[in-house]
N, CA, C and O atoms as CSV, one atom per row, in Angstrom:
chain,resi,resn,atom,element,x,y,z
A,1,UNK,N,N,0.846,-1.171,0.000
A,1,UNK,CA,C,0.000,0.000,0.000
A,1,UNK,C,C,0.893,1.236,0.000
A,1,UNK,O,O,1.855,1.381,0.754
A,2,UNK,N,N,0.553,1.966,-0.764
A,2,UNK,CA,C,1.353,3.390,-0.558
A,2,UNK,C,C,0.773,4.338,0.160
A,2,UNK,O,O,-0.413,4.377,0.486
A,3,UNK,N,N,1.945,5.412,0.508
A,3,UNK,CA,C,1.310,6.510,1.631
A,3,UNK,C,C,1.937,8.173,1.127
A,3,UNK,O,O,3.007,8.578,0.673
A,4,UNK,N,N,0.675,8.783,1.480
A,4,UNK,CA,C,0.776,9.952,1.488
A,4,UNK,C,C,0.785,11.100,2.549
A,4,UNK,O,O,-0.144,11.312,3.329
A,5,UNK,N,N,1.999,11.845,2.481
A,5,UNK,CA,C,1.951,12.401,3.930
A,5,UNK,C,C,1.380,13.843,3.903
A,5,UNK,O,O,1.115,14.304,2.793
A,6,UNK,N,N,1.174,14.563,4.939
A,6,UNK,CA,C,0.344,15.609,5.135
A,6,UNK,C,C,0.675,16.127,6.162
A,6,UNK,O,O,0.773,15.492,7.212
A,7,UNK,N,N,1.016,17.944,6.003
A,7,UNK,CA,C,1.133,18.811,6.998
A,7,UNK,C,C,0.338,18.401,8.152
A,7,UNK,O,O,-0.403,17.452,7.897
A,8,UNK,N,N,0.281,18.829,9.313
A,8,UNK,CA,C,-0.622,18.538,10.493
A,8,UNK,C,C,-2.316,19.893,9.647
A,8,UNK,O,O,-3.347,19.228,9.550
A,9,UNK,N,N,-2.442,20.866,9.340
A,9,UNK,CA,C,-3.505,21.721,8.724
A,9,UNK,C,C,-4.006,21.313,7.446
A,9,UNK,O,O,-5.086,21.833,7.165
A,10,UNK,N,N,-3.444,20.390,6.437
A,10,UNK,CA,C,-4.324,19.128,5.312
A,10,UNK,C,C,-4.449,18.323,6.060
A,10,UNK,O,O,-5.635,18.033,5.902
A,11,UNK,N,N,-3.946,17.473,7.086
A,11,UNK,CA,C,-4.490,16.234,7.637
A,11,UNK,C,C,-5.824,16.763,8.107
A,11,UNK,O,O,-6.801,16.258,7.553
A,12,UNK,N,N,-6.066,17.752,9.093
A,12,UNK,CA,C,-7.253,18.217,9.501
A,12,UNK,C,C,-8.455,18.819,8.301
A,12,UNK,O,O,-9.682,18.898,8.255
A,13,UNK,N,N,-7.718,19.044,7.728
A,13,UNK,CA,C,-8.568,19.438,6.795
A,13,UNK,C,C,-9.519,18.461,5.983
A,13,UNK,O,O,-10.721,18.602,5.758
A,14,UNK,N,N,-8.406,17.116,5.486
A,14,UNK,CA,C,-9.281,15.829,4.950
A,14,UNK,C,C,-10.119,14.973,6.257
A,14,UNK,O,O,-11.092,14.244,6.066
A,15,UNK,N,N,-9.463,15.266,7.667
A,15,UNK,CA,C,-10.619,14.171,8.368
A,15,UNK,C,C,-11.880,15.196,8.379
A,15,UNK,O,O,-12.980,14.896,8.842
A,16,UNK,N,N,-11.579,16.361,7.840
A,16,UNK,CA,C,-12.950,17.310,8.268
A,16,UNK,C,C,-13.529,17.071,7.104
A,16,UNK,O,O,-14.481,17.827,6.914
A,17,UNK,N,N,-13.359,16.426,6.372
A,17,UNK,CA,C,-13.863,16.521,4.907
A,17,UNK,C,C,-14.085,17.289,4.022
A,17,UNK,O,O,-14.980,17.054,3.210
A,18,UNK,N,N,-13.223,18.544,3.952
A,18,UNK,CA,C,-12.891,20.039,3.184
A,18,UNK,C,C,-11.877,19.490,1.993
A,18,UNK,O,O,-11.863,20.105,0.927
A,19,UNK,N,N,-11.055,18.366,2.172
A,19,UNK,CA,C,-10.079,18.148,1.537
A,19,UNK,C,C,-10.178,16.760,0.746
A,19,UNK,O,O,-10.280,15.685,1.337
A,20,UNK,N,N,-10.144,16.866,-0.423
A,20,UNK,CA,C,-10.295,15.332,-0.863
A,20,UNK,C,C,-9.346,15.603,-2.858
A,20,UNK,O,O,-9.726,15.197,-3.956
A,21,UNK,N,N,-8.257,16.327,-2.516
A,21,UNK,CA,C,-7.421,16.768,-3.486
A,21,UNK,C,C,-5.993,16.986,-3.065
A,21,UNK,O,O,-5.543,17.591,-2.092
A,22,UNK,N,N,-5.341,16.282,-4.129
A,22,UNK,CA,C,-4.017,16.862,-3.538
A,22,UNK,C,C,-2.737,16.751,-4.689
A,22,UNK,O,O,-2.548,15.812,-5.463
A,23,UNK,N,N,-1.851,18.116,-4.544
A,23,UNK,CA,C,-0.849,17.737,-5.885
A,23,UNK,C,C,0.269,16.910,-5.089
A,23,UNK,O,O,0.514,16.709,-3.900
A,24,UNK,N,N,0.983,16.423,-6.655
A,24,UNK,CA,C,2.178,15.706,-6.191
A,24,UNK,C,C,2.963,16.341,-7.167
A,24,UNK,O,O,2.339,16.839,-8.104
A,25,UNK,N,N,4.387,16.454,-7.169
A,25,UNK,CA,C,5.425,16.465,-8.543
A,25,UNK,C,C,6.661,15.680,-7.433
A,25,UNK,O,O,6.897,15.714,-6.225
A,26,UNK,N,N,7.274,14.953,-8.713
A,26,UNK,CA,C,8.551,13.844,-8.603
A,26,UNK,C,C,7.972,12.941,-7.833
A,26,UNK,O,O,8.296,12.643,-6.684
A,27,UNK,N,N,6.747,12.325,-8.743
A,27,UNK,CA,C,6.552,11.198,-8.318
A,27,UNK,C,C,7.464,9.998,-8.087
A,27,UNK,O,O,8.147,9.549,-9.008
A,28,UNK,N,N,7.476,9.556,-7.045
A,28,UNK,CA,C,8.726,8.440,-6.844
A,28,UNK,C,C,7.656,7.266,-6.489
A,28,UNK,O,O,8.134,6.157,-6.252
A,29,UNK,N,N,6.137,7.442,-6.431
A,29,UNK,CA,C,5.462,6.451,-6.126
A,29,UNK,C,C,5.168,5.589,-6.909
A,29,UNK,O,O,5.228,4.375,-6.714
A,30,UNK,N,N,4.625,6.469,-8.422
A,30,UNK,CA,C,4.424,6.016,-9.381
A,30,UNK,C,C,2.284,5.662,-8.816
A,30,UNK,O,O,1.588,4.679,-9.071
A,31,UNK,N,N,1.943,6.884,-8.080
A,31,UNK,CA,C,0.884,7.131,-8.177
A,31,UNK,C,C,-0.195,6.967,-9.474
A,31,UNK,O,O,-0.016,7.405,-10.610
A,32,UNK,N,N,-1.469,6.142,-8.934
A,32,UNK,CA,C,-2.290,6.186,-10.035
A,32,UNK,C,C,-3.786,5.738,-9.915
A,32,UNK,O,O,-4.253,5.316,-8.857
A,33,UNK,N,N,-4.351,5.835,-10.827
A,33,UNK,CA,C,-5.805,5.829,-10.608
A,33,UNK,C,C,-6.249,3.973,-9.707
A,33,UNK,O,O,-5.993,2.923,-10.297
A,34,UNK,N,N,-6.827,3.997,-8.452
A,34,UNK,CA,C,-6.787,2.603,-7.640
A,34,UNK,C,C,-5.997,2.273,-6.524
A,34,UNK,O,O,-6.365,1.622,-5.546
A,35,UNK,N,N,-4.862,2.773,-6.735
A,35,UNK,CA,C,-4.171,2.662,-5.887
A,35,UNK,C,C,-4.720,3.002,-4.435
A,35,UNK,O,O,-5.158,4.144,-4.299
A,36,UNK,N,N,-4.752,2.162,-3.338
A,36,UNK,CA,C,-4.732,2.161,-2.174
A,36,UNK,C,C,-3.488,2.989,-1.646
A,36,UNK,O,O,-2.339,3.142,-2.061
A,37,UNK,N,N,-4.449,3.621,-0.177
A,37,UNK,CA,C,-3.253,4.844,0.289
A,37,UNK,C,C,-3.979,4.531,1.889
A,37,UNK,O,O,-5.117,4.323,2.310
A,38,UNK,N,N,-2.621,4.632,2.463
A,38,UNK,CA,C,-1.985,5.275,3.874
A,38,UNK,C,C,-2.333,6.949,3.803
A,38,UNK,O,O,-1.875,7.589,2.857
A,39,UNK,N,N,-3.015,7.508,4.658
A,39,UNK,CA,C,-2.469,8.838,4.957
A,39,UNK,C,C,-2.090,9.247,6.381
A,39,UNK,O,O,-2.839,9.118,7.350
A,40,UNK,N,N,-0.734,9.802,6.416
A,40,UNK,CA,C,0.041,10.059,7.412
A,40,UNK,C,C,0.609,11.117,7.799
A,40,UNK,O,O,1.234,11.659,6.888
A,41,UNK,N,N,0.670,11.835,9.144
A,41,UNK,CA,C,0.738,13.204,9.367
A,41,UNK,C,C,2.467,13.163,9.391
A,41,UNK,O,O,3.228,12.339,9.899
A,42,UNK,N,N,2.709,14.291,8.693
A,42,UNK,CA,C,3.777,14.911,8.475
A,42,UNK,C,C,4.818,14.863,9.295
A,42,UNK,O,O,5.902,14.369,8.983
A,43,UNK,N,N,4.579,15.319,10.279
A,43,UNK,CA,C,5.474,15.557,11.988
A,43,UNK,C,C,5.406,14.528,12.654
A,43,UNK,O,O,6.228,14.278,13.536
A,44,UNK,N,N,4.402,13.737,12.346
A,44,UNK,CA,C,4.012,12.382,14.205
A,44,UNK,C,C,4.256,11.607,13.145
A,44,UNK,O,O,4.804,10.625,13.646
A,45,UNK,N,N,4.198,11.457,12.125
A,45,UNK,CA,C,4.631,10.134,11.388
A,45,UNK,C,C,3.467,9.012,11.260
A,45,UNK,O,O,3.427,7.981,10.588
A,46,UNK,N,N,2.543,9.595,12.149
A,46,UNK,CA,C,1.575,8.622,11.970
A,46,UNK,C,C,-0.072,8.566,11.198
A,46,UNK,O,O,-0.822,9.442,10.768
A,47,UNK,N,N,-0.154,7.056,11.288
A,47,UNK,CA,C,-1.278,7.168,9.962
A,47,UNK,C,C,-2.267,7.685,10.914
A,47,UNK,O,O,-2.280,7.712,12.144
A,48,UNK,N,N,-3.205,8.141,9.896
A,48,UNK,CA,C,-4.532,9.159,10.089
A,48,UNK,C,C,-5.919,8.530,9.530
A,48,UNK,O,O,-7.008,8.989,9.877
A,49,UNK,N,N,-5.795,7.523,8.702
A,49,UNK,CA,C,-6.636,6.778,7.634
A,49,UNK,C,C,-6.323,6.068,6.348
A,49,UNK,O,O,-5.238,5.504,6.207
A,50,UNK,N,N,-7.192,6.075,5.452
A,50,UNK,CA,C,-6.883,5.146,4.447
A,50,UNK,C,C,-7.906,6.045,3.405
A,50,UNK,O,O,-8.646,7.020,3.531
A,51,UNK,N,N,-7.488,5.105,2.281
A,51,UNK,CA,C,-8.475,5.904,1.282
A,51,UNK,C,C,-7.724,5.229,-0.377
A,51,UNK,O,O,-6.635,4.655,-0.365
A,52,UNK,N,N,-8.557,5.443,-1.720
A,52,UNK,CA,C,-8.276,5.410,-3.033
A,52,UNK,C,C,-7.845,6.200,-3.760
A,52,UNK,O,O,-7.806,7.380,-3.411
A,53,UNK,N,N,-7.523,5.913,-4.631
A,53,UNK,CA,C,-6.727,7.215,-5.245
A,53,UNK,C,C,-8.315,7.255,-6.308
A,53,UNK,O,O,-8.593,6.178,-6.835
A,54,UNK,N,N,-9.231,8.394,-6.571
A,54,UNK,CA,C,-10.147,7.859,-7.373
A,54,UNK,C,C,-9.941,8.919,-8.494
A,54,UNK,O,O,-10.252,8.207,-9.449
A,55,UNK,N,N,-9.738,9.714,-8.856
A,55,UNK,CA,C,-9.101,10.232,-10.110
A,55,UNK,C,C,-7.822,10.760,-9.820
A,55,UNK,O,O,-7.529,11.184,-8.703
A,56,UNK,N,N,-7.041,10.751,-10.796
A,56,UNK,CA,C,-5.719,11.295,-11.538
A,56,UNK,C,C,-5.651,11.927,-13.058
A,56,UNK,O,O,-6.074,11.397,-14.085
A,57,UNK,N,N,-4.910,13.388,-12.899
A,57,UNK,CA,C,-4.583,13.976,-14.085
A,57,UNK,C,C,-2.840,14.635,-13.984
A,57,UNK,O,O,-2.235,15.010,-12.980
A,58,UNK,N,N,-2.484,14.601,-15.095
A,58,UNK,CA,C,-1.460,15.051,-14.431
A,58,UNK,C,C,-1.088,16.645,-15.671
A,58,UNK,O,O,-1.490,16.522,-16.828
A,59,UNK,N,N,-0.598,17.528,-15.407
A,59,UNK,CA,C,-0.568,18.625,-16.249
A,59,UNK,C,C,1.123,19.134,-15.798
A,59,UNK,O,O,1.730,18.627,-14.854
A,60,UNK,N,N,1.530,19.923,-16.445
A,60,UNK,CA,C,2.232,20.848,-16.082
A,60,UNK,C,C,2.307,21.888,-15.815
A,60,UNK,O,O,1.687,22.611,-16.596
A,61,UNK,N,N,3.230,22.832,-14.341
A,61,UNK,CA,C,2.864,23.895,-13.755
A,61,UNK,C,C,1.672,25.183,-14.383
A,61,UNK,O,O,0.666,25.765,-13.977
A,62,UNK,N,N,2.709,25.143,-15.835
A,62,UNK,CA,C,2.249,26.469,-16.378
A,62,UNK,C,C,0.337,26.318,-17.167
A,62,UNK,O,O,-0.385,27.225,-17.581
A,63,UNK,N,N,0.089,24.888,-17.100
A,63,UNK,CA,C,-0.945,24.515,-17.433
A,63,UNK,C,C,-2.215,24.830,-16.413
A,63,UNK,O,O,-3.203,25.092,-17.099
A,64,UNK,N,N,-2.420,24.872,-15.409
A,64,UNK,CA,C,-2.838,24.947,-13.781
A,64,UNK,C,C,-3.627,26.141,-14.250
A,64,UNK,O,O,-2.964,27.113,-14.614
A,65,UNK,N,N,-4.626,26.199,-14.286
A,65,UNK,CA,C,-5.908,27.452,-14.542
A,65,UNK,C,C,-6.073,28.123,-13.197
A,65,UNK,O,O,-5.936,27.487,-12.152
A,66,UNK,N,N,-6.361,29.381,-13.225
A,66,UNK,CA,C,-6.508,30.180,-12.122
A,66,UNK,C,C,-7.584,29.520,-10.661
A,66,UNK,O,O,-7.484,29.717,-9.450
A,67,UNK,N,N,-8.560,28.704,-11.471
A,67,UNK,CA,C,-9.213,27.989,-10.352
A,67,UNK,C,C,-8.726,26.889,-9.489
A,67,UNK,O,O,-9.026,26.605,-8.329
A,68,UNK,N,N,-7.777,26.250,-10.451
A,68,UNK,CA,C,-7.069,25.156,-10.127
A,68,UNK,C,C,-6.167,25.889,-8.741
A,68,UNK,O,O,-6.037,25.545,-7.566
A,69,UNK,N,N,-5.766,26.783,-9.362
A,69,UNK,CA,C,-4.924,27.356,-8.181
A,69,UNK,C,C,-5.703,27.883,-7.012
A,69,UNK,O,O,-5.591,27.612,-5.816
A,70,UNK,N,N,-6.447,28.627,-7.580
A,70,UNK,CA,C,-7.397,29.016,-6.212
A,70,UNK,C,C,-7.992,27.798,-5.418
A,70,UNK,O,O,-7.945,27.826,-4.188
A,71,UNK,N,N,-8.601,26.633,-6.137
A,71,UNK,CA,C,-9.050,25.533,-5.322
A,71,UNK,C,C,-7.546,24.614,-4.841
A,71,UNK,O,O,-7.702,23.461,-4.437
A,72,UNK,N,N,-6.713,24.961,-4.886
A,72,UNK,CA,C,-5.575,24.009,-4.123
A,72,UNK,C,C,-5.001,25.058,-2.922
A,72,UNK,O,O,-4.169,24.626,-2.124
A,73,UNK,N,N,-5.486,26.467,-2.831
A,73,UNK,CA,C,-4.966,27.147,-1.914
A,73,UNK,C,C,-4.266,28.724,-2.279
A,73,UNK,O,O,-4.130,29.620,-1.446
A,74,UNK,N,N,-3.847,28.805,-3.822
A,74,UNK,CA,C,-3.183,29.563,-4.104
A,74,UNK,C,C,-3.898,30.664,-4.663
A,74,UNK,O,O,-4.946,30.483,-5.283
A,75,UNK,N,N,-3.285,32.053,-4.444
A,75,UNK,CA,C,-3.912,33.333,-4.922
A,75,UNK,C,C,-3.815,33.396,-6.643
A,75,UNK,O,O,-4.672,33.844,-7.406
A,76,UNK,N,N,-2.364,32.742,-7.022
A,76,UNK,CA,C,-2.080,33.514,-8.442
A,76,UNK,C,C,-1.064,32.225,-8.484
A,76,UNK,O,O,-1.059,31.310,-7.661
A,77,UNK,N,N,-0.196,32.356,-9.638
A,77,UNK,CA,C,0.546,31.020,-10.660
A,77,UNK,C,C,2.332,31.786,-9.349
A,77,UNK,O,O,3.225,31.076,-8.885
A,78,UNK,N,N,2.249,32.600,-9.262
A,78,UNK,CA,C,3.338,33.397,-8.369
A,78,UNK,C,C,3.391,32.741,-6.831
A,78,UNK,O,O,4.447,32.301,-6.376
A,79,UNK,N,N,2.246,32.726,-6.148
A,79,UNK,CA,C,2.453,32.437,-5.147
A,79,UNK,C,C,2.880,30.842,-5.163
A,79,UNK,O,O,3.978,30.515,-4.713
A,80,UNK,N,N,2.134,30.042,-5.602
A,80,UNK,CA,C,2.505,28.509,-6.160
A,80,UNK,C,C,3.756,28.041,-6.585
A,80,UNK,O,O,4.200,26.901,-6.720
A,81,UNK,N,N,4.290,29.294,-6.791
A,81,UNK,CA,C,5.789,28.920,-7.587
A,81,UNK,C,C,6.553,29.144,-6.758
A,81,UNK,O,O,7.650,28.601,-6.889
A,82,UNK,N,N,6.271,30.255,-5.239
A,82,UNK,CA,C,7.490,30.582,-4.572
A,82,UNK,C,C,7.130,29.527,-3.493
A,82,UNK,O,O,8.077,29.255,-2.755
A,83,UNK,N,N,5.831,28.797,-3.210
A,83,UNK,CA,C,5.546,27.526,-2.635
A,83,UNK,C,C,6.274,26.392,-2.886
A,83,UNK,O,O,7.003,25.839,-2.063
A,84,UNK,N,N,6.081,26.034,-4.032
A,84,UNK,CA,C,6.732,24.859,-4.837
A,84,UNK,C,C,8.338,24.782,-4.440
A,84,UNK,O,O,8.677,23.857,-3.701
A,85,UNK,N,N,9.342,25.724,-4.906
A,85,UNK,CA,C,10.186,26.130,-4.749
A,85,UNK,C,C,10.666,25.941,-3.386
A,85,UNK,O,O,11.412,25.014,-3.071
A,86,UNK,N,N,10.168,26.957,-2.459
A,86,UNK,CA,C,10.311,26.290,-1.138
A,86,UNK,C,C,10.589,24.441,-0.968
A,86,UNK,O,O,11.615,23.854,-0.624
A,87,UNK,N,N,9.612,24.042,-1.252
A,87,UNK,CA,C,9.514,22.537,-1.020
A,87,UNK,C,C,10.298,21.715,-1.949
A,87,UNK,O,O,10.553,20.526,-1.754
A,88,UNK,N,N,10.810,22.668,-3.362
A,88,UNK,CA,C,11.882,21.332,-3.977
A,88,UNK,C,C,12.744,21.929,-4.869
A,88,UNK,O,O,13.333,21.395,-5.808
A,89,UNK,N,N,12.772,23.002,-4.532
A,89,UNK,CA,C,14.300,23.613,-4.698
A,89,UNK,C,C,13.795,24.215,-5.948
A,89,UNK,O,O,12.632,24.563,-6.149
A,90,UNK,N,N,14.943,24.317,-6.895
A,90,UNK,CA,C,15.021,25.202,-7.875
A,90,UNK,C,C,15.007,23.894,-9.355
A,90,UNK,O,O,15.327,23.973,-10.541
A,91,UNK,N,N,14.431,22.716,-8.428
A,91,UNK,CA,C,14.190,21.719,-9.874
A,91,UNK,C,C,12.843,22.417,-10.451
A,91,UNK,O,O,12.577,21.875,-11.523
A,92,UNK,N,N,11.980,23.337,-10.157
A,92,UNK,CA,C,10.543,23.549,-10.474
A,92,UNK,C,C,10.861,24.444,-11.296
A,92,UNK,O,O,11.763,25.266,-11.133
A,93,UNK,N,N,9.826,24.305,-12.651
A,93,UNK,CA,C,9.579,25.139,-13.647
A,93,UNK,C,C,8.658,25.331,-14.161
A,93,UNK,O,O,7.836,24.623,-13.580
A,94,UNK,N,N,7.969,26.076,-15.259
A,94,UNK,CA,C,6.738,25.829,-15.561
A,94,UNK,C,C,6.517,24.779,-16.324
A,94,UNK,O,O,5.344,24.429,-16.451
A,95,UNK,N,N,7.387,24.154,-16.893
A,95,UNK,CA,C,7.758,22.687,-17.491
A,95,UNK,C,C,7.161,21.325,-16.656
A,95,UNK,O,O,6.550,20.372,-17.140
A,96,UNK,N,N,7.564,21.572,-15.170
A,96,UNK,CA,C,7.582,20.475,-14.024
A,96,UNK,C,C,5.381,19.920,-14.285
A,96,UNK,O,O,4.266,20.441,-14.298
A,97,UNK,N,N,6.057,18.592,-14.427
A,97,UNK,CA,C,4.844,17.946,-14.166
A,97,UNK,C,C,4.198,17.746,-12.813
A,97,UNK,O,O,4.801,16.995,-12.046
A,98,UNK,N,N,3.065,18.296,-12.394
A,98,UNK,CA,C,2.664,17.933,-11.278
A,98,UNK,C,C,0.777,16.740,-11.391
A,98,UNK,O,O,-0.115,16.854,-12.232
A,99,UNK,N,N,0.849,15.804,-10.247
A,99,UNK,CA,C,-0.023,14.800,-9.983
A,99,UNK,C,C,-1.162,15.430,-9.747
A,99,UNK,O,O,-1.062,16.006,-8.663
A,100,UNK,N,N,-2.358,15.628,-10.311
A,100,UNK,CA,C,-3.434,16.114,-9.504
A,100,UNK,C,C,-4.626,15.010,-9.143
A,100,UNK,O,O,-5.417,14.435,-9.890
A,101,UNK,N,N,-4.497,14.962,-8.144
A,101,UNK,CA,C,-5.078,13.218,-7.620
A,101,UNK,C,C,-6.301,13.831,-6.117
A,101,UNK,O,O,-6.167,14.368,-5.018
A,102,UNK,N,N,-7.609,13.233,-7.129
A,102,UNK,CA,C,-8.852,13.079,-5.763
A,102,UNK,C,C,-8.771,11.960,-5.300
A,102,UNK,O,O,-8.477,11.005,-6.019
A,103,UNK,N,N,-8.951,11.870,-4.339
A,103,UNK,CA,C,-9.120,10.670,-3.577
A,103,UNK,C,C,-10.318,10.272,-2.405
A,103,UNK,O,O,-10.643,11.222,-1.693
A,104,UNK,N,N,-10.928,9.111,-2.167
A,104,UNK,CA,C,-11.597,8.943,-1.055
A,104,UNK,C,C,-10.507,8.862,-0.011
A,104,UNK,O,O,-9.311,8.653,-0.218
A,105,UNK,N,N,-11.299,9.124,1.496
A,105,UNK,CA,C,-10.868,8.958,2.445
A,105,UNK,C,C,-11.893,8.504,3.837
A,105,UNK,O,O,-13.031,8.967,3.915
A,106,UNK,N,N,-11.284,7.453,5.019
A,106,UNK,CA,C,-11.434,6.958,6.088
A,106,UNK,C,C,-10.873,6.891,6.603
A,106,UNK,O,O,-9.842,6.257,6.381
A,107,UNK,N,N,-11.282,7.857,8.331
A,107,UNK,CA,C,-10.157,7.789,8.986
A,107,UNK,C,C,-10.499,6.743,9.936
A,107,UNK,O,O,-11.510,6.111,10.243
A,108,UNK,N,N,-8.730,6.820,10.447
A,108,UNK,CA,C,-8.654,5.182,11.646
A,108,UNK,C,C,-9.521,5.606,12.674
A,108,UNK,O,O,-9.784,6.762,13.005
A,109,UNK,N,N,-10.047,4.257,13.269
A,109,UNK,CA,C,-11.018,4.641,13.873
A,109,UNK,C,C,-10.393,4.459,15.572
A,109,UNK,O,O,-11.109,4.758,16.529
């Protein structure tokens, strides 16, 4: 089973059920539509629930429509980029493929 980890403020967010989206880039999972998932908080390391991967698309940065951005959190294609960046250095471009994956979720009980 594969796992996906999550700040401690998305973990809360998907057991609240606000959250049922999430990007990936440099997939090393090899994420995809079925796949069974672990989700696990960021800091405690520990699982939170389970869930499917139930759609997958995958686009590149510069592809990402203003809603796309607004529904993942972001104001503008700017703020996303100095986000991204933060989290994986200066491999990100508008080139960089990123995962855009809904998923169900259940948390442990």
């Amino acid at each position: 089973m594969k796992s996906l980890k999550f700040t401690p403020e998305l973990s809360a967010q998907i057991c609240a059920g606000t959250k049922n989206t999430t990007w990936r880039v440099f997939d090393d999972k090899d994420l995809s539509t079925g796949d069974e998932l672990v989700f696990i908080h960021k800091e405690t390391r520990e699982a939170f629930g389970r869930g499917v991967i139930e759609e997958l698309s995958v686009k590149k940065l510069a592809a990402l429509t203003p809603d796309e951005l607004r529904e993942h959190g972001y104001k503008d294609c700017g703020e996303m980029y100095t986000a991204f960046t933060t989290f994986y250095g200066d491999k990100i471009s508008p080139q960089t493929e990123v995962k855009i994956i809904t998923f169900s979720f259940k948390p442990n009980k």
